[in-house]
C-alpha positions in Angstrom: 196.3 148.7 186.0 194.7 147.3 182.9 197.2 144.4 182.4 197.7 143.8 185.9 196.7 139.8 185.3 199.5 139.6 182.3 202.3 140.7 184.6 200.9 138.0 187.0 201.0 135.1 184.7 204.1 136.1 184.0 205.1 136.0 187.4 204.0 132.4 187.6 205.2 131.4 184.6 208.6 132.5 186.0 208.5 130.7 189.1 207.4 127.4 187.5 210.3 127.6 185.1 212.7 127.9 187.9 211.3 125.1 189.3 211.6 122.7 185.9 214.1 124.6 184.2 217.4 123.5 183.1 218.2 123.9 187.0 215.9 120.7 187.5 218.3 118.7 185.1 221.6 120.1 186.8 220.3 119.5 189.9 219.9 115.3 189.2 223.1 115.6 187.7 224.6 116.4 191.7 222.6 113.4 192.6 223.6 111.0 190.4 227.5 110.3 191.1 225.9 109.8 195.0 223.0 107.5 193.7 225.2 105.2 191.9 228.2 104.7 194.5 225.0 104.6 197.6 223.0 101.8 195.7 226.0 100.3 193.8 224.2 100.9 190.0 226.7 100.9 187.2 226.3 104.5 185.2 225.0 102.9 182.2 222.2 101.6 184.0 221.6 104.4 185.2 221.5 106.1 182.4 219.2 104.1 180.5 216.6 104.4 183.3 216.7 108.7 183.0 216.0 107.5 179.4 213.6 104.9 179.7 211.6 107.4 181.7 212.2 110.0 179.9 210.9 108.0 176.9 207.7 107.4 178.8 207.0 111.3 180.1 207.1 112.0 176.4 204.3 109.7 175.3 202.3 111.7 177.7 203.0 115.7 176.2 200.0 115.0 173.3 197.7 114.5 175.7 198.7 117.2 177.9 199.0 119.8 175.4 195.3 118.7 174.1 194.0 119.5 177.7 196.2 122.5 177.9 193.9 123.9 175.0 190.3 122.7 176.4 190.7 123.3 180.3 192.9 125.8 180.6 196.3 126.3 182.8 195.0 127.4 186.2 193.7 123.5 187.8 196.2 121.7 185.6 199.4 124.0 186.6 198.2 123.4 190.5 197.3 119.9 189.7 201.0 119.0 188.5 202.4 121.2 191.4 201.2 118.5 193.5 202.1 115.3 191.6 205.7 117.0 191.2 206.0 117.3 195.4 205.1 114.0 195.6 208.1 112.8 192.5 210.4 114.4 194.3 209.7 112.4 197.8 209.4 109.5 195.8 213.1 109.3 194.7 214.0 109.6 198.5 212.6 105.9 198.7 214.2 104.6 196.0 215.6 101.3 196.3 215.3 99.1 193.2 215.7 99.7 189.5 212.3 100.0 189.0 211.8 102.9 191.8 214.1 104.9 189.7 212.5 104.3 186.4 209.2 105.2 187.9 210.8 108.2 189.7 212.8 109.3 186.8 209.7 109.1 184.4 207.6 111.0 187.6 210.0 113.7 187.3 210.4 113.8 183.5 206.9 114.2 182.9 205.8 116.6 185.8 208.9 118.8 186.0 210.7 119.3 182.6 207.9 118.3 180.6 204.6 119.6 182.0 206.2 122.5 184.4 207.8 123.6 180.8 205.0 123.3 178.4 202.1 125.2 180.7 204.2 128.2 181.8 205.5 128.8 178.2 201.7 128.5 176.3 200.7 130.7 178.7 202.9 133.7 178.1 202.3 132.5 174.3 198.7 133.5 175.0 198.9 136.5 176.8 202.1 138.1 175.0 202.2 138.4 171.0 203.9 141.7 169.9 206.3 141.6 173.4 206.7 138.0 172.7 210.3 137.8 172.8 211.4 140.3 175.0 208.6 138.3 177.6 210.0 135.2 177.2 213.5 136.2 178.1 212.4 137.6 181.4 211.0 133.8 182.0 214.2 132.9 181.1 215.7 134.6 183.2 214.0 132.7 186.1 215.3 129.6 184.2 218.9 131.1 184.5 218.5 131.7 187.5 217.3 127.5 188.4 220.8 127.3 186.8 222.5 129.2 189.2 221.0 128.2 192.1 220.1 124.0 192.1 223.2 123.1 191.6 225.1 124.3 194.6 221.6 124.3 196.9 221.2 120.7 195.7 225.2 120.0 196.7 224.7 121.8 199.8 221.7 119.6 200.9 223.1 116.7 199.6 226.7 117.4 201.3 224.9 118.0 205.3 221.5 116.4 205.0 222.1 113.2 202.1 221.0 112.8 198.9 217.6 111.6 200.1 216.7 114.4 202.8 217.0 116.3 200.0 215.2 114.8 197.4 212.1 115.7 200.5 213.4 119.1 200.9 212.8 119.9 197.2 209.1 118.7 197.4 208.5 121.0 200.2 209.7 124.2 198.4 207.4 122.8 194.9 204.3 122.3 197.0 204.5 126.0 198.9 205.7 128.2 195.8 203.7 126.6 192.9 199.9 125.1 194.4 197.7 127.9 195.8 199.3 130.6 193.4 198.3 128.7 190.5 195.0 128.3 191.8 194.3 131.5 192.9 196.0 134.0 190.2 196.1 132.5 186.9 193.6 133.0 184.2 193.3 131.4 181.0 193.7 133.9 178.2 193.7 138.4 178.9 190.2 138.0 176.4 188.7 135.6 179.4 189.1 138.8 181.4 188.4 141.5 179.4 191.5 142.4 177.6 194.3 141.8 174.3 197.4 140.7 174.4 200.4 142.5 175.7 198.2 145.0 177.7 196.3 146.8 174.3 192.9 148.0 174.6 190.0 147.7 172.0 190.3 151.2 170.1 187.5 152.1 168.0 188.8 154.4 164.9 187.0 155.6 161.6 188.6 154.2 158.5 189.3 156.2 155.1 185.3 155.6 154.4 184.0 157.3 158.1 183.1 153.6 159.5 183.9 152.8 162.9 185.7 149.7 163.4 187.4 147.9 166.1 191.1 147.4 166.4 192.0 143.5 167.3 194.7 141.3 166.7 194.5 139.8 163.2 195.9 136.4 164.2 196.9 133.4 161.6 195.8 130.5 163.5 196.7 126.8 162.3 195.4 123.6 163.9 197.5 120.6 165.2 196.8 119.3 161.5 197.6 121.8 159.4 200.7 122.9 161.5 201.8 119.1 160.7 201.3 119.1 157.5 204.2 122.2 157.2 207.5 121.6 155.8 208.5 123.9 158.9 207.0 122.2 161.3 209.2 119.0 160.8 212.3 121.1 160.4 211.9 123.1 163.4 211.2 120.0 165.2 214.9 118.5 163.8 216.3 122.3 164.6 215.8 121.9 168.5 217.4 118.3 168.8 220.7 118.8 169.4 219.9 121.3 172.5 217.6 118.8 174.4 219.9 115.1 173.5 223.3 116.8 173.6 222.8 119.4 176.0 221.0 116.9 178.7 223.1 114.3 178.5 226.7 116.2 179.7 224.7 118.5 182.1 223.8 114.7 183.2 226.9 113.6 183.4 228.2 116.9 184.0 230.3 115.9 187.4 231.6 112.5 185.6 232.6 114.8 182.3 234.7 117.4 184.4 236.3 114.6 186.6 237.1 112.7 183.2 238.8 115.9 182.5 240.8 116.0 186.2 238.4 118.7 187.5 236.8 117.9 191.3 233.2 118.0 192.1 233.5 120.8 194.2 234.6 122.5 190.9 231.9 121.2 188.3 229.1 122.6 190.8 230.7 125.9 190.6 230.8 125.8 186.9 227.3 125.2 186.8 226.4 128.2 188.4 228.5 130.1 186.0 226.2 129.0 183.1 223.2 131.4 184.5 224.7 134.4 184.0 225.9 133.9 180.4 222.3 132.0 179.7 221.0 135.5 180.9 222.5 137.6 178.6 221.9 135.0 175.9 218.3 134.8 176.7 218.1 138.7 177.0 219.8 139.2 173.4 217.5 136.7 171.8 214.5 138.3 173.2 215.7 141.6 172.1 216.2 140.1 168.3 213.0 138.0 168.5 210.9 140.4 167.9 212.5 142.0 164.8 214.5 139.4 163.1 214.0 136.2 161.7 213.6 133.5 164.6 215.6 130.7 162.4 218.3 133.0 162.0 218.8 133.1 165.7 218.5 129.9 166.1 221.3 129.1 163.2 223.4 131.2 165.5 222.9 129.4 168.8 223.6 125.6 167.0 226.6 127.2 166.1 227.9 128.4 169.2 227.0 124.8 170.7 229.1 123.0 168.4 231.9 125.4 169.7 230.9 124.7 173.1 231.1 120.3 172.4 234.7 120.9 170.7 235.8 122.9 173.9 235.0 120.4 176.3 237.8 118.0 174.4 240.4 121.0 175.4 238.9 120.9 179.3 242.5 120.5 181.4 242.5 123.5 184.0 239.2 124.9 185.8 239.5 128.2 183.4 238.6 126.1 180.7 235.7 124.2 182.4 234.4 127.9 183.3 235.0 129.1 179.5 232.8 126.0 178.8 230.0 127.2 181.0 229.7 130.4 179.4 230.1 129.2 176.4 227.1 126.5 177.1 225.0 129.2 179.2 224.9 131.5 176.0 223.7 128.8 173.8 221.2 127.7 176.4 219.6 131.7 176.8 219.8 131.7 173.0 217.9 128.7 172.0 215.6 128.7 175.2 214.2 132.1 174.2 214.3 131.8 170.5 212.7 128.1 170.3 209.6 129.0 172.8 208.7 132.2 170.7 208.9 130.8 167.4 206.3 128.1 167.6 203.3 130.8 167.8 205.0 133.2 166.1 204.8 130.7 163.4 201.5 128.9 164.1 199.3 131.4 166.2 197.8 131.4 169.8 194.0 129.4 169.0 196.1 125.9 169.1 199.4 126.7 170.6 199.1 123.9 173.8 198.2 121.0 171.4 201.2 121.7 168.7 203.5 122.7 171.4 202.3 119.0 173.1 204.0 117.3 169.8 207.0 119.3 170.2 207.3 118.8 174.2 206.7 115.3 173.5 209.7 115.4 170.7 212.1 117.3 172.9 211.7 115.3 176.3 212.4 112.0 173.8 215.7 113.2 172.7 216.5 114.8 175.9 215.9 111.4 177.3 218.0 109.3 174.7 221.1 111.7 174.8 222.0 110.4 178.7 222.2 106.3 177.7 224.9 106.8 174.7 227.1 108.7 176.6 227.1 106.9 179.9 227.6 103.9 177.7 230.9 105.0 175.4 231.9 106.4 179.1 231.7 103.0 180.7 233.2 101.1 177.6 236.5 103.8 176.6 236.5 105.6 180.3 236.2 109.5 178.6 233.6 111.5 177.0 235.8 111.9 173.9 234.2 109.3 171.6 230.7 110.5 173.1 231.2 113.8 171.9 232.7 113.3 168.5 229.8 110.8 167.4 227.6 113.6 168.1 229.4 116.1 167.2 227.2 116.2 163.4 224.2 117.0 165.2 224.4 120.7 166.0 225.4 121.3 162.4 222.2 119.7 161.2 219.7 121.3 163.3 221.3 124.9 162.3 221.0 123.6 158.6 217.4 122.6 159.5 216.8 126.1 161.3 218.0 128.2 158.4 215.2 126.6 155.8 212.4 126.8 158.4 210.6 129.5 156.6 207.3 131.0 158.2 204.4 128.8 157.5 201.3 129.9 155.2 197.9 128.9 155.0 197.9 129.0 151.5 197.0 124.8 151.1 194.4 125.2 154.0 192.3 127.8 151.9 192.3 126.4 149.0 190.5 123.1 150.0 
């Protein structure tokens, strides 16, 4: 089988986005009510520690994305595979504030940040004309660390405590993540012989009788010329909202449904519902990636999550906590899909890890300043409701944003 490697990194890339995915984040969400009322930590501090380390995991995306592009996936996927083990039994120790800044930055930059930026360059690399319909079978594995952290993180928490299973966790990273990554992956399908998406070379005589070869005609732009885009900065604005917005009331996910009179028992379970709608999201969007404009589908999904913010003010009766799960799982497949493909469908494979370091770097940032304002307005009004109208702007700006994100051209670059 000529792509067999391709279906592997995919494979990979699957598993390591189950491990980091959204799951990750809903999973600390379980652990946070029990970390505050074990150590006695008011939820604004704790807050601003997820963002003070969140703050500090994204200064290091640059540099990650840079060695992404010169060494390769295979040592530095193992390589993080091990530092994330050893994150997650580090937060089983925590006993001062500073523990669980260092703890919360170890897992911000390991798990959401480097587990998501390595898996996603890769299937960059190896996938171009499948692109989209790829990436939604990774996110798929990302659905699915929706579905299940939640209630296996409760479930652990509930018989073994919340530290037991903070060492649990970096167990199952160590044996699913560090040998495969060592021993399967490979750094582009042209390392080994082949094209992207599983093509062979073809030789063919033109209109004239020469024989040429058939290869993909890539437009490749550099970290600096990618910055120097009008697009670039908009899609960077576009894919706010998701990572501030999104993170902080899957953070506070059990506070925001017992705001709303719904039991934790009951927020877990509406977690798990948010998989199967972020499947069929994520599906659709791969479908429509790869035949219509990515920035339209993005417009769409900022859309649907300012539906989902307004709904959570209506939140009274667990059928409207579940309606807000679906309606937050199909924005989640949406954007997940659509804002992983459109970076090298607008700016090529040659560079990909380096400009997709900015962005990581960008979208850990806001994902780590969303937690602090809400757990703040929380502790001074005691709801969510002045949290979510303050931000409530923000998803219609990014879709504003997304719509005028035209594709790139080199035209400047070639005329220097």
């Amino acid at each position: 089988m000529p792509f067999f490697y391709g279906w592997v990194i995919l494979a990979i890339a699957s598993v390591a986005g189950f491990m980091s995915g959204p799951g990750q984040t809903y999973g600390v969400s379980v652990f946070v009510n029990h970390i505050i009322d074990d150590l006695g930590w008011s939820r604004t501090m704790v807050s601003g520690m997820y963002t003070a380390g969140s703050l500090t995991a994204a200064t290091t995306m640059v540099l990650l994305g840079r060695l992404l592009d010169k060494f390769g996936a295979r040592v530095l996927m193992a390589l993080v595979a091990v530092l994330f083990g050893l994150a997650a039994m580090w937060m089983s120790n925590i006993q001062s504030v500073l523990h669980l800044y260092l703890g919360f930055a170890a897992l911000r930059t390991l798990g959401q940040g480097s587990l998501s930026l390595i898996p996603t360059t890769l299937i960059s690399i190896w996938f171009v004309r499948h692109r989209g319909k790829v990436t939604s079978v990774y996110s798929l594995a990302m659905a699915a660390s929706q579905a299940s952290f939640p209630p296996l993180i409760y479930l652990l928490v509930t018989n073994l405590g919340w530290r037991n299973a903070w060492v649990i966790l970096g167990i199952l990273i160590w044996s699913i993540l560090v040998i495969p990554s060592l021993v399967l992956i490979r750094r582009s399908p042209e390392s080994v012989g082949l094209l992207p998406d599983g093509d062979l070379s073809k030789d063919r005589n033109n209109e004239d009788g020469i024989v040429t070869t058939e290869i993909y005609e890539e437009i490749n732009f550099s970290l600096r010329e990618a910055i120097s885009t009008r697009s670039f900065w908009l899609l960077m604005m576009a894919g706010a909202s998701q990572s501030l917005i999104s993170t902080a009331l899957v953070f506070h996910h059990v506070s925001v449904m017992s705001s709303r009179g719904l039991e934790s028992g009951i927020a877990a379970s509406i977690l798990s519902v948010i998989a199967p709608l972020a499947i069929l999201g994520a599906f659709v969007a791969g479908f429509l990636a790869d035949r219509l404009p990515n920035r339209h589908i993005l417009v769409v999904g900022q859309l649907l999550f300012l539906v989902a913010m307004l709904w959570t003010l209506n939140i009274s009766q667990p059928w409207h906590g579940f309606v807000y799960g679906g309606l937050l799982g199909i924005t989640n497949g949406l954007l997940m899909t659509t804002t992983t493909v459109i970076w090298p469908n607008y700016y090529g494979r040659a560079h990909i890890g380096s400009i997709r370091g900015v962005v990581t770097t960008w979208m850990v940032a806001c994902a780590g300043l969303g937690p602090l304002p809400f757990g703040l307005l929380f502790d001074l009004t005691g709801s969510y409701t002045t949290a979510i109208l303050t931000f409530i702007a923000l998803p219609l700006t990014c879709a504003i944003s997304a719509f005028f994100a035209y594709p790139p051209t080199k035209v400047a670059q070639l005329e220097k």
